[in-house]
C-alpha positions in Angstrom: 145.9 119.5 123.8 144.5 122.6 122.8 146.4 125.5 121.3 146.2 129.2 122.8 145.0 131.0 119.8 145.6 133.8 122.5 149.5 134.0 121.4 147.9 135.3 117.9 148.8 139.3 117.4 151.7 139.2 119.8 154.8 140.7 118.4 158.6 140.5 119.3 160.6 143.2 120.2 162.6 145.2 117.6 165.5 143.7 117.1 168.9 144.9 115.0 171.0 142.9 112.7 174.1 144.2 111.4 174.6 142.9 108.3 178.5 141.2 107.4 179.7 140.8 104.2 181.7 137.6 105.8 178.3 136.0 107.0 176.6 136.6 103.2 179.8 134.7 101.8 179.4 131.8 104.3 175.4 131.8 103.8 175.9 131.8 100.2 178.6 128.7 100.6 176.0 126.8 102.9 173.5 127.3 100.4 175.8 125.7 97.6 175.1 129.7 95.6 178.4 130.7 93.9 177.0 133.9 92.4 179.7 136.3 92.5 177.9 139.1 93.8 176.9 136.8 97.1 180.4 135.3 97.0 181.9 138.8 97.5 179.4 139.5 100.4 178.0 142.8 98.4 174.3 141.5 98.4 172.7 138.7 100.5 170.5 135.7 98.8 166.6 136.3 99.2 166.4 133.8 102.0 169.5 135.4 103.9 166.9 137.1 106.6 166.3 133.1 108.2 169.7 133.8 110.1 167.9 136.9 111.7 167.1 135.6 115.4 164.0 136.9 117.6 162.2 135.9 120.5 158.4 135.8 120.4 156.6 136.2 123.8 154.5 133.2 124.4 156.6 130.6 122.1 158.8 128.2 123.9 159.6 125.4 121.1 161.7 122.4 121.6 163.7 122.7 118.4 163.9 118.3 118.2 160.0 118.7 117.6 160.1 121.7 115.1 159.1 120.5 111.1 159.6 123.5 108.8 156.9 124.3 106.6 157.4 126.7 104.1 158.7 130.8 103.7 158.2 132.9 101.5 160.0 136.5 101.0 158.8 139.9 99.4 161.5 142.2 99.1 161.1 146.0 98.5 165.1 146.0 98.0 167.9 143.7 98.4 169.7 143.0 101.4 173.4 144.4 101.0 176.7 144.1 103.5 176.7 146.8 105.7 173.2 146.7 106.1 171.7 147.2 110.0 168.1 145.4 109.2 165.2 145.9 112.2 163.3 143.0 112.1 160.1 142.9 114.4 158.2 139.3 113.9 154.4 138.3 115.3 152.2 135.7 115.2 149.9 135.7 112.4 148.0 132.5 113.5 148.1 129.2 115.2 145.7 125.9 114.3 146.4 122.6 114.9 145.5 119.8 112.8 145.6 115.7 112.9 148.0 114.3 110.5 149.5 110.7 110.2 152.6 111.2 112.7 149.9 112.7 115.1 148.8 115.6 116.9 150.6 118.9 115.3 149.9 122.8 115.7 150.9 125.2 113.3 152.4 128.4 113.7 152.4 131.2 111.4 154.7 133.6 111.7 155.1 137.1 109.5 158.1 139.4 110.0 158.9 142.8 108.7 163.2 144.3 108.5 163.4 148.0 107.8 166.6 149.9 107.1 168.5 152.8 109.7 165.9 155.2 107.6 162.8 152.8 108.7 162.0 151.8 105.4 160.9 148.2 104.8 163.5 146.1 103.0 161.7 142.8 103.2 158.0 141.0 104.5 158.7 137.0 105.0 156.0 134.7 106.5 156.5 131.1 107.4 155.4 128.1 108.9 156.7 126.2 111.8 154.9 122.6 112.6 155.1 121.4 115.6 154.7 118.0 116.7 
């Protein structure tokens, strides 16, 4: 099967989160963080922005198939309750490679949240296997 390398460039559309105190406590529970300042919802952990939902033109993913390969975050600030983030996310590449479970393609993703004011909060980039 071969991958549309095509889908590479193509962007979502801007898309706003509003940013609960309530959903930094319950993040910082799932991820087993008691610092306080997470615990009272004033500031959200570094990988908070995962819960941030957008929908790429071009990807349709059964989730069943979906392998997560890695994220990484660069922050230019933290992430604080009250926060309304923009996060716009494209596809930085897509390859696929032979591995022992099989056929899988790789997708790269890279995603940018600004503030109200447009400045950028955070950059992430990850990787999604699919197989």
């Amino acid at each position: 099967m071969a991958v549309d390398r095509s889908i590479i460039g193509l962007s979502s559309e801007a898309t706003v989160n509003e940013v609960e105190r309530g959903a930094i406590r319950k993040f910082a529970e799932a991820i087993g963080d008691p610092s306080p300042v997470y615990a009272r919802g004033d500031v959200a952990p570094p990988t908070f922005p995962t819960t941030f939902r957008t929908k790429l033109p071009g990807v349709d993913l059964d989730p069943k198939r979906i392998l997560h390969g890695g994220e990484e975050f660069a922050y230019e600030r933290p992430i604080r309750g009250g926060d309304r983030i923009t996060v716009v996310r494209r596809i930085a590449d897509v390859y696929e490679r032979e591995g022992k479970v099989g056929h899988m393609t790789f997708y790269i993703f890279e995603s940018e949240g600004t503030d109200e004011q447009g400045q950028l909060v955070y950059k992430s980039r990850s990787t999604v296997i699919y197989r």
